[in-house]
ROSE-4610 file (N, C-alpha, C; in Angstrom, 1 decimal, always signed):
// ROSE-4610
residu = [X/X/X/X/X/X/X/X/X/X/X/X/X/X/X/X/X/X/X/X/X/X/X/X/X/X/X/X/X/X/X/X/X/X/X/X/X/X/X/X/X/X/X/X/X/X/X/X/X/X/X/X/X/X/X/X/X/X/X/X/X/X/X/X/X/X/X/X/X/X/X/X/X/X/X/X/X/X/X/X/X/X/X/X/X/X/X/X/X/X/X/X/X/X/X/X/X/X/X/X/X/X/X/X/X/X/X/X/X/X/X/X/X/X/X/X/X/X/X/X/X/X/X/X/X/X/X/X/X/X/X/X/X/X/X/X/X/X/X/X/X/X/X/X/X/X/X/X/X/X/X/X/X/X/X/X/X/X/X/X/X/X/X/X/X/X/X/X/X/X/X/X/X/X/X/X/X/X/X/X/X/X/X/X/X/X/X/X/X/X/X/X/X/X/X/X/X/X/X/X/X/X/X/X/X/X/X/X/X/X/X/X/X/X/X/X/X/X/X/X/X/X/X/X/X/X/X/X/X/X/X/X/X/X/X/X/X/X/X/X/X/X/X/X/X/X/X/X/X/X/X/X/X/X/X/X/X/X/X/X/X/X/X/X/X/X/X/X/X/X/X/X/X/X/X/X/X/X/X/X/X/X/X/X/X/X/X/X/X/X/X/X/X/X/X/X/X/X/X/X/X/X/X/X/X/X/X/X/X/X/X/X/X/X/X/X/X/X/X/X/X/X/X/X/X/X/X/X/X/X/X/X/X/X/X/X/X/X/X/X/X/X/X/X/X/X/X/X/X/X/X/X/X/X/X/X/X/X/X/X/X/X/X/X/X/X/X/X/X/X/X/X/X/X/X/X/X/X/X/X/X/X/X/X/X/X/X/X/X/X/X/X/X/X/X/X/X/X/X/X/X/X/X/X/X/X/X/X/X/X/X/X/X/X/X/X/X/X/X/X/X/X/X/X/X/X/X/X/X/X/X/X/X/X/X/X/X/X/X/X/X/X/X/X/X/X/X/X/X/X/X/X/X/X/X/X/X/X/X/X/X/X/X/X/X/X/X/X/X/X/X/X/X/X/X/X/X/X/X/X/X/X/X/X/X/X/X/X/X/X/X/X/X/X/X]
num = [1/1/1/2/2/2/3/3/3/4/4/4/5/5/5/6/6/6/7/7/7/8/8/8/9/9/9/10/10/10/11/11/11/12/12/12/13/13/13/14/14/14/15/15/15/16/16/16/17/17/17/18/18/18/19/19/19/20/20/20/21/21/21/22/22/22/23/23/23/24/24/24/25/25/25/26/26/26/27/27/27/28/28/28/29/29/29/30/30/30/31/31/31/32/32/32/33/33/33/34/34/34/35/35/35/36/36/36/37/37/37/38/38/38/39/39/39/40/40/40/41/41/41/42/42/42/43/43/43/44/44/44/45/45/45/46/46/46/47/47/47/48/48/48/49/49/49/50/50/50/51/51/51/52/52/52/53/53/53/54/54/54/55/55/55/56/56/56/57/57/57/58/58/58/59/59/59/60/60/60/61/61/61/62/62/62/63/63/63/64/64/64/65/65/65/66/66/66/67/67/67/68/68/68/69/69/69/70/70/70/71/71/71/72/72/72/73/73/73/74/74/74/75/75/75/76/76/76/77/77/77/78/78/78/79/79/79/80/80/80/81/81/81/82/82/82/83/83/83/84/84/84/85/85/85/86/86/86/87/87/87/88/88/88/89/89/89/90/90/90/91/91/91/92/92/92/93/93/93/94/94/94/95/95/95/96/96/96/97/97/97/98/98/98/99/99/99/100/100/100/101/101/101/102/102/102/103/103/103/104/104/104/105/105/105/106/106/106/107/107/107/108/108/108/109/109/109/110/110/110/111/111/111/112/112/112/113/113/113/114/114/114/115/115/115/116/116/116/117/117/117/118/118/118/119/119/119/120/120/120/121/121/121/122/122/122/123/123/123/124/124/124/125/125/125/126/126/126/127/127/127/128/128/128/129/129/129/130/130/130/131/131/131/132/132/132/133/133/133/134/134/134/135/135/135/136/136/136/137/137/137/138/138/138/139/139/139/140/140/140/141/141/141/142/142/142/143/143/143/144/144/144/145/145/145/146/146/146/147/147/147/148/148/148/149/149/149/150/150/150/151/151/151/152/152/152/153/153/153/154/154/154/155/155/155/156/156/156/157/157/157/158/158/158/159/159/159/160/160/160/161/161/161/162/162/162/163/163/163/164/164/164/165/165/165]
x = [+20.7/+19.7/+19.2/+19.0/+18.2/+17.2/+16.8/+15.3/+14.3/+13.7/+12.4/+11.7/+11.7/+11.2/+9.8/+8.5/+6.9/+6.4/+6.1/+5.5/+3.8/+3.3/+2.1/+2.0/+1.9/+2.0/+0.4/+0.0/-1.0/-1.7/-3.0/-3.1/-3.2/-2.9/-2.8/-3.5/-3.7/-3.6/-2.5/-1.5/-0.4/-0.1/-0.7/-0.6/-1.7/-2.6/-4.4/-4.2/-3.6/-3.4/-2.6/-1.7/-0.7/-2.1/-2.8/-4.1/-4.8/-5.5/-6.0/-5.9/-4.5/-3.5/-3.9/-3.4/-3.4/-4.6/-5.5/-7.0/-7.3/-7.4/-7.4/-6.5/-5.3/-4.8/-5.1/-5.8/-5.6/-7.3/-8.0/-9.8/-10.3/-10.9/-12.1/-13.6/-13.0/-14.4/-13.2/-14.3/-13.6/-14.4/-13.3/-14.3/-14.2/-15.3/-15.4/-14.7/-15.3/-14.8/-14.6/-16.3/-16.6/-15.4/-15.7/-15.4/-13.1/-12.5/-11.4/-11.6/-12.5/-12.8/-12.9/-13.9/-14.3/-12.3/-11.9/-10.8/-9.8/-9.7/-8.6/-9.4/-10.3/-10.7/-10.9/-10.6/-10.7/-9.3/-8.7/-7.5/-6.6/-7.0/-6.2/-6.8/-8.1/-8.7/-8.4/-7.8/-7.4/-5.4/-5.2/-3.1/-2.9/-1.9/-0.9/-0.2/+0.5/+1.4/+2.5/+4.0/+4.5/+6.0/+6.3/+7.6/+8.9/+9.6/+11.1/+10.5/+10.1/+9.2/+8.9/+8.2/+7.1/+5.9/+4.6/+3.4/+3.1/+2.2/+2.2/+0.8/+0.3/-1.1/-1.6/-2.7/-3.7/-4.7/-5.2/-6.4/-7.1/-8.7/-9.7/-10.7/-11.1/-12.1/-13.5/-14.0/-15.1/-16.1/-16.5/-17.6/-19.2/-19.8/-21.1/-21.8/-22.6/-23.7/-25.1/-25.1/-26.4/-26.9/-28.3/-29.0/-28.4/-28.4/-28.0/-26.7/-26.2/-24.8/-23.9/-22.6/-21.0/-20.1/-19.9/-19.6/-18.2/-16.9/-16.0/-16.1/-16.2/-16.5/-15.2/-14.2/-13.2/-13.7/-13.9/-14.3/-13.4/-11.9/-10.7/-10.0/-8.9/-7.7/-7.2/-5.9/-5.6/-4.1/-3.2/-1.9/-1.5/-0.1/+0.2/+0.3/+0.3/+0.3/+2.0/+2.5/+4.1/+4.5/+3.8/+4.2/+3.2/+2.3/+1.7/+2.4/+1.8/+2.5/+4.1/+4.0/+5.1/+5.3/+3.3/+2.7/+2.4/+2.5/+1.6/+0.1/-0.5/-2.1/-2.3/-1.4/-1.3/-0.9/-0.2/+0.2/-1.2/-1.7/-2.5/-3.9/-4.3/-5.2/-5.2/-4.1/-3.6/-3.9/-3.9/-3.4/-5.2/-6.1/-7.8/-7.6/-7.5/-7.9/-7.3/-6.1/-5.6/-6.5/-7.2/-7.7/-8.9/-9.9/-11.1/-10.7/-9.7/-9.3/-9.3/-8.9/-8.1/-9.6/-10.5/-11.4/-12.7/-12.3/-13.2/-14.9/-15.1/-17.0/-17.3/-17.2/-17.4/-17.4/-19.1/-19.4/-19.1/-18.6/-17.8/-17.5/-16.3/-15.8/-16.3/-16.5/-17.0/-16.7/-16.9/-16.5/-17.0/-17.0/-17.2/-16.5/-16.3/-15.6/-16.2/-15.9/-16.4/-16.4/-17.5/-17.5/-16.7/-15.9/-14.9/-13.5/-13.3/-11.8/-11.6/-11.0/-10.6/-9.7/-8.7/-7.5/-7.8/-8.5/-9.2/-10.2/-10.8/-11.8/-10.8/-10.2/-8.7/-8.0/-8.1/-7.2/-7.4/-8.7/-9.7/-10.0/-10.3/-10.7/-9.5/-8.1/-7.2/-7.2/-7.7/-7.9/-9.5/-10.4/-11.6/-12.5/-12.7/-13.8/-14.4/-15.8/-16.7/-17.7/-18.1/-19.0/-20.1/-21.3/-22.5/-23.5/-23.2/-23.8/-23.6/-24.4/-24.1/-25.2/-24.6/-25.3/-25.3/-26.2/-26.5/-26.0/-25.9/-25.9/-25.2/-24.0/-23.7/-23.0/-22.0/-21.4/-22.1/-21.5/-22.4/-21.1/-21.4/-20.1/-19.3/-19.1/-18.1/-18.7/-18.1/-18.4/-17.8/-18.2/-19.6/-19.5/-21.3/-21.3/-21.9/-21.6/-22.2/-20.6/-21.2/-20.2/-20.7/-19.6/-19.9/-19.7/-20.0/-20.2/-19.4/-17.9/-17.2/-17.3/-17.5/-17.8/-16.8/-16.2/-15.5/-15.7/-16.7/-17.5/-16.9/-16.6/-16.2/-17.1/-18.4/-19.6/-20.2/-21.0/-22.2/-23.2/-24.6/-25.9/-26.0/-26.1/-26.5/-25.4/-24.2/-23.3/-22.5/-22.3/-21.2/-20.0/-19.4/-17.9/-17.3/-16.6/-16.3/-17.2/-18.4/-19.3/-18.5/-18.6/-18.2/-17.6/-16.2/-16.1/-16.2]
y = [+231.8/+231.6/+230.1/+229.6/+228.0/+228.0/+227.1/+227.1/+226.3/+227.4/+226.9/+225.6/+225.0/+223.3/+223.9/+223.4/+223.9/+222.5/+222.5/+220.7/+221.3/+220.2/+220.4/+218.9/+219.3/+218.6/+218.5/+217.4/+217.0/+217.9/+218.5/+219.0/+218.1/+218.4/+217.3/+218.3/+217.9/+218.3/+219.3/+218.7/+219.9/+220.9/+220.9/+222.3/+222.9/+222.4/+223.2/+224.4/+225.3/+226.2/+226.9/+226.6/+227.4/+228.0/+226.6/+226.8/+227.8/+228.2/+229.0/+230.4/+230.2/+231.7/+232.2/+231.1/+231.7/+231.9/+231.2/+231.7/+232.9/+233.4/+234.3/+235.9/+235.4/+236.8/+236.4/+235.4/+235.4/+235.5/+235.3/+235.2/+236.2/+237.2/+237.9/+237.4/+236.2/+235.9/+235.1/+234.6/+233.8/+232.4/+231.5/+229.7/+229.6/+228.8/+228.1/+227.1/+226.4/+225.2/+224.1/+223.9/+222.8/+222.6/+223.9/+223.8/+223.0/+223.7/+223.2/+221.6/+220.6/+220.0/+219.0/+219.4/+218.7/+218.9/+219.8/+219.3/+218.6/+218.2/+217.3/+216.1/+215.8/+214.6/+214.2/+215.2/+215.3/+214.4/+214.5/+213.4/+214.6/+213.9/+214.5/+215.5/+215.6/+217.4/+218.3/+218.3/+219.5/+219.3/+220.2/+220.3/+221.4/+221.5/+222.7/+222.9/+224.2/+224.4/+225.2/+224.5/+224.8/+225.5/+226.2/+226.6/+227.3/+226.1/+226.0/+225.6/+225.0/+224.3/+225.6/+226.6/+227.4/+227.2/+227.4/+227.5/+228.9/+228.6/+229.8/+229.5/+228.5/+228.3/+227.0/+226.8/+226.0/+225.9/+224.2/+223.8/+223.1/+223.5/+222.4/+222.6/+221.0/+220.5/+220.1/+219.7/+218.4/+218.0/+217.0/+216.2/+216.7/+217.1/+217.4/+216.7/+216.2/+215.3/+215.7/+217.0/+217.6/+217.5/+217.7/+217.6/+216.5/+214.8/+213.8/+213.9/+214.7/+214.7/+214.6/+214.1/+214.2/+215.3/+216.5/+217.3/+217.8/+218.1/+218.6/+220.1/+220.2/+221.5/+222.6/+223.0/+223.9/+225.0/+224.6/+225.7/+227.0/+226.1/+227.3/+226.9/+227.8/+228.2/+228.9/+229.3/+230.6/+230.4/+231.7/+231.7/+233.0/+233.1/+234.5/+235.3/+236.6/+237.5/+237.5/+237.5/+237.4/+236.3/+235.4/+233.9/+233.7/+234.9/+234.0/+234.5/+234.1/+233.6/+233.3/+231.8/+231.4/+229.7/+229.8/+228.2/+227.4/+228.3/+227.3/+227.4/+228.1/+228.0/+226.9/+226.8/+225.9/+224.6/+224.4/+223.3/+222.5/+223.6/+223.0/+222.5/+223.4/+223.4/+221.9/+221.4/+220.4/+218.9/+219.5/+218.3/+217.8/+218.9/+218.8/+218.1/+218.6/+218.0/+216.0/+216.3/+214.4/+213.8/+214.3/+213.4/+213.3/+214.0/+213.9/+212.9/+213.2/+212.0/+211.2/+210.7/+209.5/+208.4/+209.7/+209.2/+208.9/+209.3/+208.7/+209.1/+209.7/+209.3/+211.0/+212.1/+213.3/+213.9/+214.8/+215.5/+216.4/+217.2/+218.8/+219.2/+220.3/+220.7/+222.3/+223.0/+224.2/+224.7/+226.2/+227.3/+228.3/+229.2/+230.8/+231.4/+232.4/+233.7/+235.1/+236.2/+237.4/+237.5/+238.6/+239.1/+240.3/+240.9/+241.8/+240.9/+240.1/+238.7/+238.8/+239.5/+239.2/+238.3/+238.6/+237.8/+236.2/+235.9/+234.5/+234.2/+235.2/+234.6/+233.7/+235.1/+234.8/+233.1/+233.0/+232.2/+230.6/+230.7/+229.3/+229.3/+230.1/+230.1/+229.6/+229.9/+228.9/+227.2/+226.8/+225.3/+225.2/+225.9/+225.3/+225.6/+226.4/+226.8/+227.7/+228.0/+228.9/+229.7/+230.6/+231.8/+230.7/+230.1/+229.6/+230.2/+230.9/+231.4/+232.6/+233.6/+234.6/+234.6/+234.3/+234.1/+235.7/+236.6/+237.8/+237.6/+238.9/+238.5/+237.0/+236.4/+235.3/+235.6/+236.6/+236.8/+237.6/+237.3/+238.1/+239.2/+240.2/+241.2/+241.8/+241.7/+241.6/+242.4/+243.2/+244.1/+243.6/+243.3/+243.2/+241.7/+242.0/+240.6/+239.3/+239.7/+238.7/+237.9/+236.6/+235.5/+235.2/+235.0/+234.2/+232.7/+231.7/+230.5/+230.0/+229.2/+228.9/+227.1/+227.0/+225.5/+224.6/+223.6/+223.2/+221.8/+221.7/+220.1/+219.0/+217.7/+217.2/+215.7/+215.7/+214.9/+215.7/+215.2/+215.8/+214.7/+215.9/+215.0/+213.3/+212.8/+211.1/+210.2/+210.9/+210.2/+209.5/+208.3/+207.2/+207.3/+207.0/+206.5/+206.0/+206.2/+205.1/+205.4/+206.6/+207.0/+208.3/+208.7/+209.4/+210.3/+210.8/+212.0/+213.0]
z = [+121.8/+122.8/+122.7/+123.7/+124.1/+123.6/+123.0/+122.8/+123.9/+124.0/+125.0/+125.2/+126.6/+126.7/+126.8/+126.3/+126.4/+126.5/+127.9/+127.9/+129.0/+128.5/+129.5/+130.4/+131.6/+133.1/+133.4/+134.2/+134.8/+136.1/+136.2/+137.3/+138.9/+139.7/+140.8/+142.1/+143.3/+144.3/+145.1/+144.3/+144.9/+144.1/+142.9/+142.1/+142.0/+142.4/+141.8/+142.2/+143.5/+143.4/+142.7/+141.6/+140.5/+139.2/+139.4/+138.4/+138.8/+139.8/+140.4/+140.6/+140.8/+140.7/+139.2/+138.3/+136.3/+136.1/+136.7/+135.8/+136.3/+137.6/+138.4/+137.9/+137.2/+136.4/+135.0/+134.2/+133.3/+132.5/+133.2/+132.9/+134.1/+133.6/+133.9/+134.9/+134.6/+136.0/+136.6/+138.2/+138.7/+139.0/+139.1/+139.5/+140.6/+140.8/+142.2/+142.7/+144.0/+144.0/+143.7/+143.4/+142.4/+141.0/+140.3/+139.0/+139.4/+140.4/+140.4/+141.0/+141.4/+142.3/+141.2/+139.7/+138.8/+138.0/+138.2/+137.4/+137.6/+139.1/+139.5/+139.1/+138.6/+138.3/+136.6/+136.0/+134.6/+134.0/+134.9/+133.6/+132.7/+131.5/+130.2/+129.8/+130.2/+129.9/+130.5/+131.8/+132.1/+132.5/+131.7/+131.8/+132.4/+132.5/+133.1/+131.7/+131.4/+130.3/+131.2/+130.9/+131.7/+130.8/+130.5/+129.8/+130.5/+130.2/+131.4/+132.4/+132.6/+133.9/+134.8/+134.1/+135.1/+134.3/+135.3/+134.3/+133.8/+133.2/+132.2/+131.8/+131.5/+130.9/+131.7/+131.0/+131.4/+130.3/+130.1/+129.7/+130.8/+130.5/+131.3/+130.8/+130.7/+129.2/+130.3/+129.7/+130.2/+129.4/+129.3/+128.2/+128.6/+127.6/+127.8/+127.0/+127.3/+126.6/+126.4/+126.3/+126.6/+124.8/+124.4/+123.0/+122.6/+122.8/+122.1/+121.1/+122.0/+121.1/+122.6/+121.8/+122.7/+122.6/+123.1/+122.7/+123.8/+123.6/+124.5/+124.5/+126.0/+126.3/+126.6/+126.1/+127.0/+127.7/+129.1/+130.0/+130.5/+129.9/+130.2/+129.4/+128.8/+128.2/+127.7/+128.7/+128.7/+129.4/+128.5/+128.8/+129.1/+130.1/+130.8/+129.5/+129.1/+128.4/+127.5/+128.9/+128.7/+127.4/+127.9/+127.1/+125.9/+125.3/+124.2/+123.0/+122.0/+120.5/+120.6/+121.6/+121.8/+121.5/+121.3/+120.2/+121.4/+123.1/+124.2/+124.2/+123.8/+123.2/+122.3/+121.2/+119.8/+120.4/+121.4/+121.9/+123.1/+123.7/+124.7/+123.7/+122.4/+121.7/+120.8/+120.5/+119.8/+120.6/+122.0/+122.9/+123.4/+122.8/+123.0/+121.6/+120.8/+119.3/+119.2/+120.0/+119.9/+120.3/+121.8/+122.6/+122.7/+121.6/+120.5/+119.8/+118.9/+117.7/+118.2/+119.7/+119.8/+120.8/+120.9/+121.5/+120.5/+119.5/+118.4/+118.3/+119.5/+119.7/+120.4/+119.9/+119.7/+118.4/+118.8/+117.9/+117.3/+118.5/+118.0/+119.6/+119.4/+120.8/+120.7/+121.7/+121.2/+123.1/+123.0/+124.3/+124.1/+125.1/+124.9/+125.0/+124.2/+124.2/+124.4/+125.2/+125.1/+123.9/+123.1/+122.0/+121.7/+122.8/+122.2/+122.1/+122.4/+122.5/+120.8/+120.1/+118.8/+118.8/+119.3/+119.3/+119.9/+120.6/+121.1/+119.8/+119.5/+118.5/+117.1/+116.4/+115.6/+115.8/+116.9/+117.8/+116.9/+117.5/+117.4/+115.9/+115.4/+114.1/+112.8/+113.7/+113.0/+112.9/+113.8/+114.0/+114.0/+113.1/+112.1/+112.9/+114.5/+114.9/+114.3/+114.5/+114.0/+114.9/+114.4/+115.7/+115.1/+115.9/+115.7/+116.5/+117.5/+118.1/+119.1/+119.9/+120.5/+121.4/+122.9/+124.0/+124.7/+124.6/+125.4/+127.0/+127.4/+129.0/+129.8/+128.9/+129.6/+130.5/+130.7/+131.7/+132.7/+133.9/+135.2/+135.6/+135.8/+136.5/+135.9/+134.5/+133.0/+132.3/+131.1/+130.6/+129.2/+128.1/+127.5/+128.2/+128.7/+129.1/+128.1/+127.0/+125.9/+125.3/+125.2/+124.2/+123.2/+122.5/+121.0/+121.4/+121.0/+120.9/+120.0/+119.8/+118.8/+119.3/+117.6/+117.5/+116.4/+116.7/+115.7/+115.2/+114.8/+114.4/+113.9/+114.7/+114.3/+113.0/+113.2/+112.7/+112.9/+111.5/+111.6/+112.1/+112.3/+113.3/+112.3/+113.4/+112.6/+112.2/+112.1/+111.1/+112.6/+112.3/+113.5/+113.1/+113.5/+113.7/+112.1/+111.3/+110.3/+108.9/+109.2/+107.7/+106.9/+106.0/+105.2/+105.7/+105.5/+105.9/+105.5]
């Protein structure tokens, strides 16, 4: 057997709807327009995961600056059912962690998860996230509608660029 090509591609204008389609079978709520609107403008936070050149997954990030911190937000990521533990989650998850490293000036990246998502929670908890919190009632329409809050810190409060690690 061939071994499988797993690259992740740029979202553009002429795919946003491939994106649309995955999140749509692959996440429990649905996004707006805005939110796809904000991701054709995101760059390198939001990819396509594409294996044998079909997609299959998706990341989409965005920077929050909210409480005097820099913090990357992943608002999505998520792969067809078919295609996971095939290391395109591990691959899209890797490709958030470079471009923190490489961007030097973030605090910690953090998301929500439903609180029944074991396997998502499991997920993230391999690459050093942690439950820090549990937002009741965050989802509208969803059953359990509560998240856990996984956080994976990169600095702590106060410390710059270049201080102790």
């Amino acid at each position: 057997m061939t071994r499988a090509n797993i690259e992740l591609g740029n979202v553009t204008p002429h795919n946003i709807k491939q994106l649309k389609r995955l999140n749509s079978v692959v996440f429990p709520v649905s996004y707006n327009d805005k939110f796809y609107k904000d991701v054709l403008e995101a760059g390198e936070l939001a990819k396509l995961a594409y294996y044998n050149d079909i997609v299959v997954g998706a990341v989409c990030c965005r920077i929050d600056t909210s409480e005097k911190t820099r913090r990357l937000y992943i608002m999505t990521l998520g792969c067809l059912y078919p295609y996971r533990r095939l290391g395109i989650g591990t691959l899209m998850v890797q490709h958030v962690l470079y471009y923190v490293e490489q961007d030097g000036n973030f605090d910690s990246i953090f998301l929500h998860v439903q609180v029944n998502n074991e396997g998502a929670i499991d997920f993230y908890k391999k690459f050093g996230f942690e439950i820090v919190e549990t937002k009741e009632h965050y989802y509208k329409r969803i059953e359990p509608a509560d998240a856990h809050v996984l956080q994976k810190t990169l600095r702590k409060k106060g410390q710059t660029n270049g201080n102790a690690e």
